[in-house]
C-alpha positions as CSV (number, residue, x, y, z in Angstrom):
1,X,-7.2,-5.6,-16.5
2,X,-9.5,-2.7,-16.9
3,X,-10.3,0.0,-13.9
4,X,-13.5,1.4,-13.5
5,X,-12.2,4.4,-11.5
6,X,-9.7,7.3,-13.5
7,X,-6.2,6.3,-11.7
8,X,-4.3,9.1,-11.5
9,X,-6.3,11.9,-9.8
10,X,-6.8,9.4,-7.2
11,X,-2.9,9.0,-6.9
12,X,-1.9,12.9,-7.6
13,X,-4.8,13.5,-5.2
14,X,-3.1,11.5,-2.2
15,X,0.4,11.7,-2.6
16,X,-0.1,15.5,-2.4
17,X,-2.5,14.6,1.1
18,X,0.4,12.7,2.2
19,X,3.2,15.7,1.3
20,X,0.8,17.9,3.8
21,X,0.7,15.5,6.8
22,X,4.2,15.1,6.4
23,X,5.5,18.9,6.2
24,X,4.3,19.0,10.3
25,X,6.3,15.9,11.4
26,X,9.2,16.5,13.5
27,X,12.5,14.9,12.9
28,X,11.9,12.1,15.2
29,X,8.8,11.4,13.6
30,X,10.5,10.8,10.6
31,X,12.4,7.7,12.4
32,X,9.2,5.8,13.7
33,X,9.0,2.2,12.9
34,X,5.8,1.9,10.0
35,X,3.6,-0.6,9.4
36,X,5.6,-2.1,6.9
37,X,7.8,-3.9,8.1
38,X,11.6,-3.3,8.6
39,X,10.9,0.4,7.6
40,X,11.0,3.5,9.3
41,X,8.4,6.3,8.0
42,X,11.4,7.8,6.2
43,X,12.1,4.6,4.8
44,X,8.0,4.4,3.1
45,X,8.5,8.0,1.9
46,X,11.6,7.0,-0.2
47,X,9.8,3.6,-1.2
48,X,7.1,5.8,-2.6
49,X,9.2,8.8,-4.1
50,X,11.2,5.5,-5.6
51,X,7.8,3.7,-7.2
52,X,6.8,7.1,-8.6
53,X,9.8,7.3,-10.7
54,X,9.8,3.8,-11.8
55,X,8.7,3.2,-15.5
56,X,8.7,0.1,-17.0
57,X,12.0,-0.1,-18.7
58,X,13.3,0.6,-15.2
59,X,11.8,-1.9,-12.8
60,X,13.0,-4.6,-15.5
61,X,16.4,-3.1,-15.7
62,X,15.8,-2.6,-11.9
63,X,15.0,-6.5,-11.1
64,X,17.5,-8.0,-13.3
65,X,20.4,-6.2,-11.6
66,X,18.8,-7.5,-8.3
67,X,18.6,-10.9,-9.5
68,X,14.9,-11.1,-9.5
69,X,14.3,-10.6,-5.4
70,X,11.5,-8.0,-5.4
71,X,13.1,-7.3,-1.5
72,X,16.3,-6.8,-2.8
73,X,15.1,-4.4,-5.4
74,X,13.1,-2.2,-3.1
75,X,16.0,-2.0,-0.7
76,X,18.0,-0.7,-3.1
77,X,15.0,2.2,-3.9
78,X,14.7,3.3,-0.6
79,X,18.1,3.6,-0.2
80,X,18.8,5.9,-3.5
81,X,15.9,7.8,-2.5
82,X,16.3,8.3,1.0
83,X,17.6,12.1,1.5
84,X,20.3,12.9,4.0
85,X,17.5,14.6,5.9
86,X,13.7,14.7,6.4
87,X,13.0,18.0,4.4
88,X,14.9,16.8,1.3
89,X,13.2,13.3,1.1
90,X,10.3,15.6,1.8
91,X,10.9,17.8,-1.3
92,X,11.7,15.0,-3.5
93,X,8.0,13.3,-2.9
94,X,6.5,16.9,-4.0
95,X,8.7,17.0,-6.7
96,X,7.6,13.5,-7.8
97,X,3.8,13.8,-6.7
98,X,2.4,14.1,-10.2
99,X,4.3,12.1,-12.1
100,X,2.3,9.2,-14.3
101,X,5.1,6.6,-14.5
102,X,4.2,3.1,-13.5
103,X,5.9,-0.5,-13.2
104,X,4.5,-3.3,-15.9
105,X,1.6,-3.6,-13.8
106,X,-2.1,-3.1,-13.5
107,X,-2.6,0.7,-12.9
108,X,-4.5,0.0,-10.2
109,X,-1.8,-0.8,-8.3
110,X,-0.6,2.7,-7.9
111,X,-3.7,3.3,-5.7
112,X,-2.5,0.3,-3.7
113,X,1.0,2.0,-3.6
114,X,-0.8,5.3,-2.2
115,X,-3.4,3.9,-0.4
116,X,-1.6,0.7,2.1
117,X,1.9,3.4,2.3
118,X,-0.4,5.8,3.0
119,X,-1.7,4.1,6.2
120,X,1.7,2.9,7.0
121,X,3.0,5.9,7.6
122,X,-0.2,7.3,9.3
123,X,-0.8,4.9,11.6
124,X,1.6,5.1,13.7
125,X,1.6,8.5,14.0
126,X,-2.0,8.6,15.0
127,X,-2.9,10.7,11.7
128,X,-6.2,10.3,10.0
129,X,-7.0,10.3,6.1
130,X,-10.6,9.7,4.3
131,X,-9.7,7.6,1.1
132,X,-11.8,7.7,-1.8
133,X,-14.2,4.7,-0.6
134,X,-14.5,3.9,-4.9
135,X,-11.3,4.0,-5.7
136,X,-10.0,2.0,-2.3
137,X,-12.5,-0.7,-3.5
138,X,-10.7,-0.8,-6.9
139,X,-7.7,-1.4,-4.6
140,X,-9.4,-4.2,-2.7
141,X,-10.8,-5.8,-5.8
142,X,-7.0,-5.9,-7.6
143,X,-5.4,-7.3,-4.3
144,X,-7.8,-10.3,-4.0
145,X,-7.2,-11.5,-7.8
146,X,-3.6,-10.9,-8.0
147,X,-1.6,-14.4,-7.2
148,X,0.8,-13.7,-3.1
149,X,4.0,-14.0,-5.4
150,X,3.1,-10.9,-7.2
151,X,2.2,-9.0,-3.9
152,X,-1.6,-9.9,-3.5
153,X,-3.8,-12.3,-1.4
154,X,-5.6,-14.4,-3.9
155,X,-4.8,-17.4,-1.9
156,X,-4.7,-15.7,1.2
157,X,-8.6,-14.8,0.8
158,X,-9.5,-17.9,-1.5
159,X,-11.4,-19.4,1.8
160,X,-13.3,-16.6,2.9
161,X,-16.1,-13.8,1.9
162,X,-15.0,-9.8,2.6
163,X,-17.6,-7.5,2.8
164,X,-17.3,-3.7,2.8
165,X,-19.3,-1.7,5.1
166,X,-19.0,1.7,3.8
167,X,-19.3,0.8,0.2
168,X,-21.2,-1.6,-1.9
169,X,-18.3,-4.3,-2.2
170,X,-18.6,-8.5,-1.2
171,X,-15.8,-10.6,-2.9
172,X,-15.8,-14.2,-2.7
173,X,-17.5,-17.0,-0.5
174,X,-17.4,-18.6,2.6
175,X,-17.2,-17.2,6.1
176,X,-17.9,-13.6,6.8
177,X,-15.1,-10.7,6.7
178,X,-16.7,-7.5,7.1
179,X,-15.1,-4.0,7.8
180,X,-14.4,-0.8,6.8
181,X,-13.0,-1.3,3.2
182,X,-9.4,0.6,3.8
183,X,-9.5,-2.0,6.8
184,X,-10.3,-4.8,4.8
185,X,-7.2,-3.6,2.2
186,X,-4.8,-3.1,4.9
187,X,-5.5,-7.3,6.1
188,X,-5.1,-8.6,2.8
189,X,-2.4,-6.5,2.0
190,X,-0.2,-8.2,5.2
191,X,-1.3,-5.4,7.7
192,X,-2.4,-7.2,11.1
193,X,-3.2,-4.7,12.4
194,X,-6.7,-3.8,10.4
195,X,-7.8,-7.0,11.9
196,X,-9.1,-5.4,15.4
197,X,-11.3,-2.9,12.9
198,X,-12.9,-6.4,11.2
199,X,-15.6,-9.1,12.2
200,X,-17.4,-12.0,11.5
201,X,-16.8,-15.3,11.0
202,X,-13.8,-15.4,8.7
203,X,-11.6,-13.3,10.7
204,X,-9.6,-16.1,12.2
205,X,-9.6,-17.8,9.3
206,X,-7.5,-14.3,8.0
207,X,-5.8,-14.0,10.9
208,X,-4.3,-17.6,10.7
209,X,-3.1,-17.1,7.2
210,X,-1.4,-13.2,8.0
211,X,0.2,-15.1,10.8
212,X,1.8,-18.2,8.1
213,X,2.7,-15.2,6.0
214,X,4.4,-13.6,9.4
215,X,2.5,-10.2,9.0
């Protein structure tokens, strides 16, 4: 699937925004719980620094010695990639921020990568970041067509109609999602969250199916 925006300024762009907000977090800041699940912010760091090195060859090699649990594979990621301290999981993401490798997936996933991990480190830390309002839309667009079991929320938004409000984007039909479009990737993407910045009359119809997914 072709992407109407050029990939990897966008991701060079942010991973080097992220290195910034990071190099004034204290220790302790490094330990807060993300958005994602399970994961401290260290942990998303070393998720990311761990997706930047991947190449092909490696997330099959990667999934086959994990026997084929996409969890189990990205446990073991954060874990080689998580540095004995802050400033040297720190220094490996600038070391790795301009990197072009990139799983057997659509490239626009890497934007997804950047973008959702992005705001799952920020978040909680009550930091602020202006995305590229194209290139999150390219995001959006790849989430809602790619099938739950390979990450995205085709079914999840199958029922409903999301409607950007800073950016010319509507996907679907039926009831009324409508939001900022970061906050309408963050939903689909499993992030609860996002739904206090959405309205109209889908949300609970999202809501519901983030709660069966147990986001």
């Amino acid at each position: 699937m072709t992407t109407t925006v050029d990939v990897w300024p966008v991701v060079h762009a942010e991973r080097a925004a992220l290195v910034r907000d990071l190099e004034s977090l204290t220790e302790d800041q490094w330990d807060v719980p993300s958005l994602c699940a399970g994961w401290t912010v260290h942990d998303v760091v070393a998720h990311l620094i761990n997706t930047a090195r991947t190449t092909r060859t490696s997330f099959v090699l990667g999934l086959a010695r994990a026997r084929f649990d996409f969890d189990r594979q990205n446990a073991v990621g954060v874990a080689r990639h998580r540095g004995s301290s802050p400033a040297e999981t720190l220094e490996a993401l600038r070391a790795v921020a301009t990197r072009t490798s990139t799983p057997p997936a659509p490239l626009a996933t890497r934007i997804v990568e950047e973008v959702v991990h992005g705001e799952d480190v920020r978040r909680p830390l009550g930091l602020h970041r202006d995305y590229p309002a194209d290139a999150v839309a390219e995001a959006l667009r790849l989430q809602v067509r790619t099938a739950a079991s390979f990450g995205g929320a085709r079914e999840l938004v199958a029922p409903i109609r999301l409607r950007a409000t800073d950016v010319d984007v509507t996907i679907g039909d039926g009831p009324e999602v409508t939001g900022p479009v970061v906050s309408l990737l963050l939903a689909v993407s499993g992030r609860s969250v996002a739904l206090e910045e959405l309205s109209g009359a889908g949300v609970p119809s999202l809501a519901s199916g983030l709660a069966g997914r147990g986001a």
